[in-house]
C-alpha positions as CSV (number, residue, x, y, z in Angstrom):
1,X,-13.1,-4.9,19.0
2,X,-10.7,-6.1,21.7
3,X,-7.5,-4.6,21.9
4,X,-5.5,-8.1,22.1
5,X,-6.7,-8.4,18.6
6,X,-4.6,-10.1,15.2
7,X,-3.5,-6.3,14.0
8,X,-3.1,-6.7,10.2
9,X,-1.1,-3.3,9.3
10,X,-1.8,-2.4,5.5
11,X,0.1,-0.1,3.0
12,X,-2.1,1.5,0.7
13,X,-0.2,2.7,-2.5
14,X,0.4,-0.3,-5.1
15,X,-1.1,-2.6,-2.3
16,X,-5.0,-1.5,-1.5
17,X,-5.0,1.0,-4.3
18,X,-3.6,1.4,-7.8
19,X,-1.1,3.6,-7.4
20,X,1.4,3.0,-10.5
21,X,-1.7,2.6,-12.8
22,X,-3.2,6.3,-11.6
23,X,0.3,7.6,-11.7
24,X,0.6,6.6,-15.2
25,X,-2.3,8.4,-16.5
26,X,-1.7,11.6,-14.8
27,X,2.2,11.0,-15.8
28,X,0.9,11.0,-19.5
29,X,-1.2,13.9,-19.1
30,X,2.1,16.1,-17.3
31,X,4.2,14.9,-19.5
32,X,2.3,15.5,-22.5
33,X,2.6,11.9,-23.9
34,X,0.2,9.2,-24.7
35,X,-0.6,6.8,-21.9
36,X,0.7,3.7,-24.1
37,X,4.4,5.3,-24.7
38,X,4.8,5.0,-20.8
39,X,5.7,1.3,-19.9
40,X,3.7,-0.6,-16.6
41,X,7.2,-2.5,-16.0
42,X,8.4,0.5,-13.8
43,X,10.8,0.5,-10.9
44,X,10.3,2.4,-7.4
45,X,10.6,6.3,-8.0
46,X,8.8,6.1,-11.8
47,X,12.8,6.6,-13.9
48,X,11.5,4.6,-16.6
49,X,8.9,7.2,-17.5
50,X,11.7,10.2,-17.8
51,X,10.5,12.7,-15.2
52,X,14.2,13.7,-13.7
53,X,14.4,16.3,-16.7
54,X,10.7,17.8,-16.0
55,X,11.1,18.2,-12.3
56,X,11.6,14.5,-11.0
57,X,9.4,12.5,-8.8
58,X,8.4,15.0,-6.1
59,X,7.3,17.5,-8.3
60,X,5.2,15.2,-10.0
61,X,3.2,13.6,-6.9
62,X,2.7,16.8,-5.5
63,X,0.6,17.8,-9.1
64,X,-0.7,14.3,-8.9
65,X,-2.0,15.2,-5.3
66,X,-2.8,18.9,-5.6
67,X,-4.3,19.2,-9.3
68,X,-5.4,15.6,-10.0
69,X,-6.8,14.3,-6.4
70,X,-4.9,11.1,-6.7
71,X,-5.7,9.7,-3.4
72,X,-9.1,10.5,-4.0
73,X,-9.9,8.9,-7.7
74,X,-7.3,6.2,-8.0
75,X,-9.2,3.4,-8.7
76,X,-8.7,0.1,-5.9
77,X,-6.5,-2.9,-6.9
78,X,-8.7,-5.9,-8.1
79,X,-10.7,-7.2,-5.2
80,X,-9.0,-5.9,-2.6
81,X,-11.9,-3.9,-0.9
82,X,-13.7,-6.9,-0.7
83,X,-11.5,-9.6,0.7
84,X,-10.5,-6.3,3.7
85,X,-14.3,-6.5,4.3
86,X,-13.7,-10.0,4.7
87,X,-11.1,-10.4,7.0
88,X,-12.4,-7.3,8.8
89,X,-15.7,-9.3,9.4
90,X,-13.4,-12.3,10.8
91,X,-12.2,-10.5,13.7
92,X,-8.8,-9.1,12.7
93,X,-8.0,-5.7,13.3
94,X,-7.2,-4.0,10.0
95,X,-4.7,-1.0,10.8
96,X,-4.0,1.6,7.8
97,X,-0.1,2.4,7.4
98,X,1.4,4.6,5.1
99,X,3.7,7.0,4.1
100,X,2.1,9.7,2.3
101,X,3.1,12.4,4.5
102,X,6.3,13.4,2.5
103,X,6.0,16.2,1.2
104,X,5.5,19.6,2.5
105,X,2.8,21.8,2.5
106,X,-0.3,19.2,1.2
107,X,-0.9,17.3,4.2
108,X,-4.4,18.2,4.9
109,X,-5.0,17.8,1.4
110,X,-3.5,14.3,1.7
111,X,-5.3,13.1,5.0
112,X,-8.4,14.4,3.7
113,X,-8.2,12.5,0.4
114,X,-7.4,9.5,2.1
115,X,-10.3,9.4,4.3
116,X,-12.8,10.2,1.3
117,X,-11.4,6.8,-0.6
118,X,-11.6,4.7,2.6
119,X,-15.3,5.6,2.8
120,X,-15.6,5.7,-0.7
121,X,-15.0,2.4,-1.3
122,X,-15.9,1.1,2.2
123,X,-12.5,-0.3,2.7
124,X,-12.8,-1.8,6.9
125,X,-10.0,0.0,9.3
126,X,-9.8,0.6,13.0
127,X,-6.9,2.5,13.1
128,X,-5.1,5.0,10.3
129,X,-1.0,5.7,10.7
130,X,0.4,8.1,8.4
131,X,4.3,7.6,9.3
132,X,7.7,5.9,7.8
133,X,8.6,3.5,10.2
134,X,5.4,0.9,10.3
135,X,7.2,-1.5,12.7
136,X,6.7,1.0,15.3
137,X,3.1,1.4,15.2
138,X,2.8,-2.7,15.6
139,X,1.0,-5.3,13.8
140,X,1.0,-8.9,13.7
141,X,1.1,-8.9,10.0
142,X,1.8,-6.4,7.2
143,X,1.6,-6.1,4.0
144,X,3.7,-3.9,1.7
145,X,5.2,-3.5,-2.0
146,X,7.8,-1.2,-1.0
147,X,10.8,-2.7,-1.2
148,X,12.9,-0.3,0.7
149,X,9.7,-1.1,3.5
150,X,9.2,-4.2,3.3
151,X,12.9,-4.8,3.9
152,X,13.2,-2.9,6.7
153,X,10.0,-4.2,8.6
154,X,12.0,-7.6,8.1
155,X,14.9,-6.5,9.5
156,X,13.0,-5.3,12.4
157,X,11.3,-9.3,12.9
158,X,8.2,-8.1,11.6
159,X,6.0,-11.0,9.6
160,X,5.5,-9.2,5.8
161,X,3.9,-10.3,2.5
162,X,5.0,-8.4,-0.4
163,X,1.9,-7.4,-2.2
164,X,3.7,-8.5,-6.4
165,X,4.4,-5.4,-8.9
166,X,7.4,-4.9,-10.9
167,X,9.0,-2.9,-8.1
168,X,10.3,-5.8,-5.9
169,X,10.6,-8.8,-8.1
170,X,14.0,-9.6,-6.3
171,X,13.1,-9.9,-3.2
172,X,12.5,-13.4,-1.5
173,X,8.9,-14.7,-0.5
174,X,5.9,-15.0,0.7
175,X,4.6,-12.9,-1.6
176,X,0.6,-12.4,-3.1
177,X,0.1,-11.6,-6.7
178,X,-3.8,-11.2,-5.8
179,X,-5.8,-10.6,-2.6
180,X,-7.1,-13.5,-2.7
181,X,-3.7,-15.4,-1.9
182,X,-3.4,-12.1,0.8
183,X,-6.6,-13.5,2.4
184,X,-4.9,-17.1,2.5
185,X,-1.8,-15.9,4.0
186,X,-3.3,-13.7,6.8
187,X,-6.1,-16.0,7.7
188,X,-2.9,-18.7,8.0
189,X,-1.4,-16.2,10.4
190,X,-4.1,-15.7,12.5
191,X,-4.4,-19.6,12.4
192,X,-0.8,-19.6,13.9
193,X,-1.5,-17.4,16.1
194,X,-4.5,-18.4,17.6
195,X,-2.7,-21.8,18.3
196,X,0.6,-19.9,19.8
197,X,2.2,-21.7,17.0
198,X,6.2,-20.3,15.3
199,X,4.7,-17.7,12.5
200,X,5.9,-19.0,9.2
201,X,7.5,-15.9,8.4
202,X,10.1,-15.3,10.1
């Protein structure tokens, strides 16, 4: 692949894979709760589930990492492996970029995890960024459902879909409730692109 390829960079967590629908399950099982007390309509940092008095949110994604190989069995968000084989096959450059690198001490564990669901579900990438500021690692697009993210990488000029969940409802469009409205959006892009034509997202 060229290097003057369309770079589509791609969070992973609530955007490739199901992250808040993994969490809950382990959260149930930590917790000692049943899965259906703990409600799906959750806000970034999980309060609605009541973890502050058992620890709080750090505490629980290291277990979730460490003891119940999140990264590895969460299960992928409804056709997204798919439509990234599909705009992988049209020639854009599909560049991994997260953030899971936050806590201490269970990095390996994390990269390693990481790489085994990639090839597990054979989810397309050229490149693979483990860092918190995505603008800096470059990308024509992104695509993100953090909302503390995805409003910096606008602030920066970057072009950003917000992948829908109930953690950034507020925050203004475009936006993709499935990946098949991703697929439209970045193929639209690289359309604008190709013709040196004002990205619509800015």
């Amino acid at each position: 692949m060229e290097e003057n390829s369309f770079i589509f960079g791609v969070d992973l967590d609530g955007v490739v894979g199901d992250f808040y629908g993994a969490m809950r399950k382990i959260t149930a099982d930590w917790l000692d709760k049943p899965l259906e007390s703990l409600t799906e309509d959750v806000s970034f940092g999980l309060d609605e589930w009541g973890i502050k008095e058992y620890g709080g949110y750090e505490r629980l994604h290291r277990f979730a990492v460490t003891q119940r190989n999140l990264f590895r069995d969460m299960l992928p968000i409804k056709d997204a492996p798919a439509v990234l084989r599909r705009i992988s096959s049209s020639g854009i450059r599909i560049r991994i970029i997260t953030h899971r690198l936050f806590l201490k001490y269970s990095h390996r564990t994390t990269i390693t995890q990481t790489v085994d669901w990639l090839d597990s579900w054979d989810i397309p990438y050229w490149d693979l960024c483990f860092m918190a500021d995505k603008g800096a690692v470059g990308a024509h697009i992104y695509i993100d459902d953090s909302p503390s993210n995805i409003k910096r990488l606008r602030n920066q000029g970057c072009n950003t879909i917000i992948f829908s969940n109930s953690t950034n409802r507020d925050l203004p469009a475009p936006r993709a409730e499935t990946w098949q409205e991703v697929e439209r959006l970045v193929m639209d892009s690289l359309a604008d692109w190709q013709t040196g034509t004002r990205n619509m997202f800015v």
